[in-house]
TORKOL-4160 file (C-alpha; in steps of 0.2 Angstrom, whole numbers, padded with zeros to 4 digits, m for minus):
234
<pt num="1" X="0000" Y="0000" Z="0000"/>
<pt num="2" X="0006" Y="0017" Z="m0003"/>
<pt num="3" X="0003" Y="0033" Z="0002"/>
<pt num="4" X="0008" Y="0043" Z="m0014"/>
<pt num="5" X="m0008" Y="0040" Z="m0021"/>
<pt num="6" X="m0018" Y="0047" Z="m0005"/>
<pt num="7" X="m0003" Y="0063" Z="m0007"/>
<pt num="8" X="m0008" Y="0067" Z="m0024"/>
<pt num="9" X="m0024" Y="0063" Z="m0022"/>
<pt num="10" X="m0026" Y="0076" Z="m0009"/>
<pt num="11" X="m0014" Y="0091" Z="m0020"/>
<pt num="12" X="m0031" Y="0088" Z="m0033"/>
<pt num="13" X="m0043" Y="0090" Z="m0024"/>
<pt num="14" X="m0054" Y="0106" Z="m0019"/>
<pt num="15" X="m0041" Y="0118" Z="m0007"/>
<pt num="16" X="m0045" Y="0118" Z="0011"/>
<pt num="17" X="m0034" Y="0127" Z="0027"/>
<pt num="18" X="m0030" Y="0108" Z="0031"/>
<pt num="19" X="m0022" Y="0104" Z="0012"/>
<pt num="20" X="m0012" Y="0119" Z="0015"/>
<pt num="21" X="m0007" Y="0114" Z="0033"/>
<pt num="22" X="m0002" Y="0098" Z="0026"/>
<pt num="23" X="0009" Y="0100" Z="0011"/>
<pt num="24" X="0024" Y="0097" Z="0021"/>
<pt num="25" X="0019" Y="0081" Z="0026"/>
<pt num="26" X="0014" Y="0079" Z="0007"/>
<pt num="27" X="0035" Y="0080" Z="0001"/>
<pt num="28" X="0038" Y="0069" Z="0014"/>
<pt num="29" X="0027" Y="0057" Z="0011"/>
<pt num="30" X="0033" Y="0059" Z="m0009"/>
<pt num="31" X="0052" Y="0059" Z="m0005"/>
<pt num="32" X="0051" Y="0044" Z="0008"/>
<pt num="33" X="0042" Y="0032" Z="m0005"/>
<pt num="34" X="0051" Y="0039" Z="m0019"/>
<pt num="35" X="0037" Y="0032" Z="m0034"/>
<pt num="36" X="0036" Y="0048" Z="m0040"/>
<pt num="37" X="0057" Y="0052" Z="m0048"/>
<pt num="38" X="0067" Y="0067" Z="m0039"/>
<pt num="39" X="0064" Y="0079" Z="m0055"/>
<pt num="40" X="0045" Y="0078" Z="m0055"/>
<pt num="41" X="0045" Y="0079" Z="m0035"/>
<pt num="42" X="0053" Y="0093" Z="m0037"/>
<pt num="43" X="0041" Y="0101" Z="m0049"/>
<pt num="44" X="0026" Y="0097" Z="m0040"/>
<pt num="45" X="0034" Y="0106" Z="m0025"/>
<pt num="46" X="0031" Y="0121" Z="m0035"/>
<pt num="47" X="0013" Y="0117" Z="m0032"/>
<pt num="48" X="0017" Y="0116" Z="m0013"/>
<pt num="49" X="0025" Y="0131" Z="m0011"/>
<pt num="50" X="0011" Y="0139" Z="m0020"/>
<pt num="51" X="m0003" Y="0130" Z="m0010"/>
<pt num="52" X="0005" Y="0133" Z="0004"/>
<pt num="53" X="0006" Y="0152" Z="0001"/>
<pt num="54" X="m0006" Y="0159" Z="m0008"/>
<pt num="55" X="m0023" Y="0165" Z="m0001"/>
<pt num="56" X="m0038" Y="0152" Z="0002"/>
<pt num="57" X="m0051" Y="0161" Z="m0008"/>
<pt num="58" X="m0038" Y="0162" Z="m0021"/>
<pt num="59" X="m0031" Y="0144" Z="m0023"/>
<pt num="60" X="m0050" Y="0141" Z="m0023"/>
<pt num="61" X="m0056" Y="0151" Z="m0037"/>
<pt num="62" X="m0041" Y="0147" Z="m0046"/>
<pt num="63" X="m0045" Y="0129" Z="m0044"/>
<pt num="64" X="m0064" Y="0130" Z="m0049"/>
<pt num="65" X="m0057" Y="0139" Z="m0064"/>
<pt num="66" X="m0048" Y="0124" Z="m0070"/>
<pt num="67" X="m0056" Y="0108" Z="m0065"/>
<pt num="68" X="m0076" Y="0115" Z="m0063"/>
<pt num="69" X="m0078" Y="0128" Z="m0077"/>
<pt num="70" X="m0072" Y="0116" Z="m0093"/>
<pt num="71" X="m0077" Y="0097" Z="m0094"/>
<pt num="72" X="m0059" Y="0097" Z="m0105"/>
<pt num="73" X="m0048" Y="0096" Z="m0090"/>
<pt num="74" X="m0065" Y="0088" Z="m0079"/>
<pt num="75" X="m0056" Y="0074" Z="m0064"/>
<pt num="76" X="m0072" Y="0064" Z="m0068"/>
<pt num="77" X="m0062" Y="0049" Z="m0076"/>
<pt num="78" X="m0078" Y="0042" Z="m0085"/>
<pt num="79" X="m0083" Y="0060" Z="m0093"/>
<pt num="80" X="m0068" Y="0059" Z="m0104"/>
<pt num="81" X="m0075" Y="0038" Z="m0108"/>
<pt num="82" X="m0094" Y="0039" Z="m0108"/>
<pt num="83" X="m0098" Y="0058" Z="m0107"/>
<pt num="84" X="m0115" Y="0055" Z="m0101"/>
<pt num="85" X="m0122" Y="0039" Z="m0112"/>
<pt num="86" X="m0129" Y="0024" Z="m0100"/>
<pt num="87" X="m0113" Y="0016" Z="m0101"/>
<pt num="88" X="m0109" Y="0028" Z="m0088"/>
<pt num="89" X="m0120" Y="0022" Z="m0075"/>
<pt num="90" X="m0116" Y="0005" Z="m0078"/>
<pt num="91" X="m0098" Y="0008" Z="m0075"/>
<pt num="92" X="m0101" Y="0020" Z="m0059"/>
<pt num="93" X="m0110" Y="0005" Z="m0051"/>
<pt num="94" X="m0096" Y="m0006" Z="m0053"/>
<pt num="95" X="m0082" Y="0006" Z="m0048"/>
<pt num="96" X="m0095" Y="0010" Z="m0032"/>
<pt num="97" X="m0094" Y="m0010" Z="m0031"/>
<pt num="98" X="m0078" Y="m0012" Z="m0032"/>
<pt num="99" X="m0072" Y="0000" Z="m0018"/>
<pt num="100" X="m0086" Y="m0008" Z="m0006"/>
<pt num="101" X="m0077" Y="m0024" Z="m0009"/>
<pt num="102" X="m0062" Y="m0017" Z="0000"/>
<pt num="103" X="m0069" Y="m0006" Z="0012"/>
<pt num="104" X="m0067" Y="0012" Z="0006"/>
<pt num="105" X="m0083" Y="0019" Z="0011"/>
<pt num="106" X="m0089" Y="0035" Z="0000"/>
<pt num="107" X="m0094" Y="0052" Z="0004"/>
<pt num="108" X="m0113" Y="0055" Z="0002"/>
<pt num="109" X="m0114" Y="0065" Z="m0017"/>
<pt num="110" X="m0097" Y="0060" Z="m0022"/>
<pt num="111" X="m0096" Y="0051" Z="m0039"/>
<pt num="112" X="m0085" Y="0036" Z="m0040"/>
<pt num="113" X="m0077" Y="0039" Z="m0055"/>
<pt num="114" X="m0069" Y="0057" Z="m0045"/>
<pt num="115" X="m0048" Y="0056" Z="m0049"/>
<pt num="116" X="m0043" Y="0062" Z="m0032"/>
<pt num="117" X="m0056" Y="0046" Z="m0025"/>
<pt num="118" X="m0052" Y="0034" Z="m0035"/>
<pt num="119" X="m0034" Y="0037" Z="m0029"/>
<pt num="120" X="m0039" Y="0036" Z="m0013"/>
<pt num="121" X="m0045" Y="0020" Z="m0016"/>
<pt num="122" X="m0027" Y="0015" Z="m0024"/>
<pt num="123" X="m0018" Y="0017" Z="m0008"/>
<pt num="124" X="m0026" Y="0002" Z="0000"/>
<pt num="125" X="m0022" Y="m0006" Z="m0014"/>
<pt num="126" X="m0004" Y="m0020" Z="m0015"/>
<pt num="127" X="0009" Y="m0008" Z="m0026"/>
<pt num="128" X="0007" Y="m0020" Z="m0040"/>
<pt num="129" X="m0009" Y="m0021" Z="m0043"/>
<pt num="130" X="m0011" Y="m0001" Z="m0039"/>
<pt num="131" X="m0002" Y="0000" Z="m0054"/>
<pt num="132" X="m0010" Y="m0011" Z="m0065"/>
<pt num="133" X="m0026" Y="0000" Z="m0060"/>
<pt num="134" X="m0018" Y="0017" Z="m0063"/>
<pt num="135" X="m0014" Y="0012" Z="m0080"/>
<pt num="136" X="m0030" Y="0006" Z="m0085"/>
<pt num="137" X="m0036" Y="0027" Z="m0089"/>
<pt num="138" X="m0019" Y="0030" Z="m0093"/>
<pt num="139" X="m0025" Y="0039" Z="m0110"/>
<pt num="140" X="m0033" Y="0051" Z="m0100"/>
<pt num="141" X="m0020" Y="0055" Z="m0088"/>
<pt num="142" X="m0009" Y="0059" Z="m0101"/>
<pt num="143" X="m0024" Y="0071" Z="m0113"/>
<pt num="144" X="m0025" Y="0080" Z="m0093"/>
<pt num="145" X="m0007" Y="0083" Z="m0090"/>
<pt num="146" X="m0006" Y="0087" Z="m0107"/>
<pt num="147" X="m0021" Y="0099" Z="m0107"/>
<pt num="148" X="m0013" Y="0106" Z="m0089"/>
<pt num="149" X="0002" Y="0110" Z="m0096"/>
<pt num="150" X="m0003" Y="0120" Z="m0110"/>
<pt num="151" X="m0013" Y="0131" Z="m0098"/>
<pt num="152" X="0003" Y="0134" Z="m0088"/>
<pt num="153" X="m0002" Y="0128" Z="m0070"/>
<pt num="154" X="0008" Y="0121" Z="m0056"/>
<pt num="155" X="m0006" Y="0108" Z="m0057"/>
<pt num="156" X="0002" Y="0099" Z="m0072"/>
<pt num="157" X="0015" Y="0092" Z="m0062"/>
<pt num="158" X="0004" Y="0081" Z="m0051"/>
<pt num="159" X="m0003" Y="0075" Z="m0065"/>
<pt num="160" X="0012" Y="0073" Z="m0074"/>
<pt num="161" X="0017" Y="0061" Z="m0059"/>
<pt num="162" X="0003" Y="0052" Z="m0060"/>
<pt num="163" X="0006" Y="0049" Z="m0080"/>
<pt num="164" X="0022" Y="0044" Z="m0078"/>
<pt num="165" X="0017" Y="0031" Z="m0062"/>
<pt num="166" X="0004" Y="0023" Z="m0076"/>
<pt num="167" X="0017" Y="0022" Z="m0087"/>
<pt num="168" X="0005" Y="0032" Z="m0101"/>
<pt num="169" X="0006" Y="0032" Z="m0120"/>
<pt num="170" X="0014" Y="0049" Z="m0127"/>
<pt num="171" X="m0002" Y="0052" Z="m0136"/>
<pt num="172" X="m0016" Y="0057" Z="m0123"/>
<pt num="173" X="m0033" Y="0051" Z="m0127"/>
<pt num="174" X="m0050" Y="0059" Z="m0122"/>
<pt num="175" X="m0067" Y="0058" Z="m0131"/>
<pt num="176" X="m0070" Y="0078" Z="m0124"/>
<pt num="177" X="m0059" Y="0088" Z="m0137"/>
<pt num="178" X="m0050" Y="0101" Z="m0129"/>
<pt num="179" X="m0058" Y="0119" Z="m0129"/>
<pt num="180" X="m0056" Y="0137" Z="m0123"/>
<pt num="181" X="m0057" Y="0140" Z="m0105"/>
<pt num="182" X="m0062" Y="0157" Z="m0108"/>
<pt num="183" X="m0076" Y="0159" Z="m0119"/>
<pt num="184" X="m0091" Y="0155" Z="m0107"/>
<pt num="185" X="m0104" Y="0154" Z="m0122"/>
<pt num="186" X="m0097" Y="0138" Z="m0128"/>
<pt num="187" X="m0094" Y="0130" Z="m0109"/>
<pt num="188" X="m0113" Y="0134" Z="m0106"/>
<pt num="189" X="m0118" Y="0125" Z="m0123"/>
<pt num="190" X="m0106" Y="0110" Z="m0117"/>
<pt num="191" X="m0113" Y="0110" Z="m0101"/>
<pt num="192" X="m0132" Y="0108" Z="m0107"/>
<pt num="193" X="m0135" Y="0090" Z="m0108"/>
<pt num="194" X="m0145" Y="0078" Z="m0099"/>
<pt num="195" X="m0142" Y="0072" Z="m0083"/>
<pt num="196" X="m0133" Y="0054" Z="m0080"/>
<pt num="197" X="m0142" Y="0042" Z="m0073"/>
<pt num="198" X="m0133" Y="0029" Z="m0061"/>
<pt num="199" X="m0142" Y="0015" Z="m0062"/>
<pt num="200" X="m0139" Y="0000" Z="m0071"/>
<pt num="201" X="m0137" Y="0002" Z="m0090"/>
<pt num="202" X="m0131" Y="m0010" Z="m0103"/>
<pt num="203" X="m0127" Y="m0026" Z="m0096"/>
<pt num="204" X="m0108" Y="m0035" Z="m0100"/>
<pt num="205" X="m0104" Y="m0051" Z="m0097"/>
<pt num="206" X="m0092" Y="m0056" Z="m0084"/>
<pt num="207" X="m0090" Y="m0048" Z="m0067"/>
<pt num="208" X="m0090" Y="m0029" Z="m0062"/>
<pt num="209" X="m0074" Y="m0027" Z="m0060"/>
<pt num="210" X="m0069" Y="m0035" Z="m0080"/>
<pt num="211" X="m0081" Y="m0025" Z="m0084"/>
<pt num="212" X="m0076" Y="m0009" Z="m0075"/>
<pt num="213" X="m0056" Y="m0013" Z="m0083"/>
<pt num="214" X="m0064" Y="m0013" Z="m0103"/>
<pt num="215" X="m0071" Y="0003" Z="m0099"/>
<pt num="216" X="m0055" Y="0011" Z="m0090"/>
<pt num="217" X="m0048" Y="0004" Z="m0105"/>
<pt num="218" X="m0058" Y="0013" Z="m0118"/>
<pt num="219" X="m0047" Y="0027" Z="m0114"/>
<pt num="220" X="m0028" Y="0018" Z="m0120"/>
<pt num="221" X="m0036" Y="0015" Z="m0137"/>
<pt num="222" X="m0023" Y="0022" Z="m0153"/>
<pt num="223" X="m0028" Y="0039" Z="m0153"/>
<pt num="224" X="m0029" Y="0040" Z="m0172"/>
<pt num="225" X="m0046" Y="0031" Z="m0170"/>
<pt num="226" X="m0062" Y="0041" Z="m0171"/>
<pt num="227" X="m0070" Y="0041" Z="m0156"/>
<pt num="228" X="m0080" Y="0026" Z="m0149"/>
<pt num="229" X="m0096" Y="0027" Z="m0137"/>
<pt num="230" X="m0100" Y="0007" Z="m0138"/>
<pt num="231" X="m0086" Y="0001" Z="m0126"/>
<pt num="232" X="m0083" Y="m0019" Z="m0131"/>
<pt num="233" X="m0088" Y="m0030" Z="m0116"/>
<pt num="234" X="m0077" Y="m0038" Z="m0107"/>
């Protein structure tokens, strides 16, 4: 089990007083383990020092203005698979499955398919088969760190971490094309569409958790394809 997952889980999630009390104990906890190489620790402590330093209110905003006001850089793993199809649903019920099966119990109104959760969920997992989970949306970590990047943000080193721990492909994959964070009209046109529903939706063969993998999948496939909204069953 490792804790690097819960440490960047925590530098992605929504700023609070106790994530900026706790990013000292965050590098520790990165430089004690050592998954995440020296040169990519030492860029994400760019991100401490500036969560550490910078106004509440203003770490917030900056924050909403990333990962809440364009579904392009949205830490809902299954947005960038399923948008909202049925599919979705089918595959938050197994992810919510499969994290009942090990005793990590959710918050009420948080989706499964949340990065910074499921990474919760990786650090009760062994180290080995952490990995092999992180690498099933490997696609979309990369299109995220990518995406990050470009917008000049200490928050593209965490995620660039995280690529590098699922050993993604250099091509990012994400079936939400990438857009401009700035004009509001076309956010409020890609934000119209009907709600998802968590339900059961198509069935697969096999057992949630296959299931849940071919969808995590989806995301690795050669990004030269068109994209796919029928995910093969397992």
């Amino acid at each position: 089990m490792a804790r690097t997952y819960r440490a960047l889980a925590a530098l992605l999630s929504y700023p609070t007083e106790a994530l900026q009390a706790a990013t000292g104990e965050i590098a520790v906890t990165l430089a004690e383990e050592g998954l995440v190489p020296a040169p990519q620790r030492a860029a994400i402590d760019a991100l401490l020092r500036e969560l550490a330093a910078t106004d509440i209110y203003e770490l917030q905003e900056r924050y909403f203005g990333l990962f809440d006001r364009s579904r392009t850089l949205s830490l809902h793993l299954f947005e960038h698979i399923h948008g909202e199809s049925r599919d979705r649903g089918q595959a938050m019920a197994d992810l919510i499955e499969l994290y009942q099966s090990h005793g990590l119990e959710m918050a009420p109104g948080e989706l499964p398919d949340f990065l910074p959760l499921f990474l919760e969920f990786l650090s009760l997992l062994p180290q080995d088969e952490a990995r092999a989970m992180l690498a099933e949306p490997a696609g979309i970590l990369r299109a995220l760190a990518d995406r990050l990047a470009a917008r000049n943000t200490a928050y593209a080193a965490t995620m660039e971490a995280l690529a590098h721990l699922a050993a993604a492909p250099d091509i990012g994959v994400s079936d939400i094309p990438d857009e401009d964070p700035d004009d509001l009209a076309a956010l409020d046109v890609a934000w119209e569409e009907a709600a998802v529903h968590f339900g059961p939706g198509e069935q697969a063969d096999g057992c949630s958790t296959d299931r849940l993998r071919t969808r995590l999948r989806a995301a690795a496939r050669d990004a030269s394809r068109p994209p796919a909204h029928d995910v093969a069953s397992a």
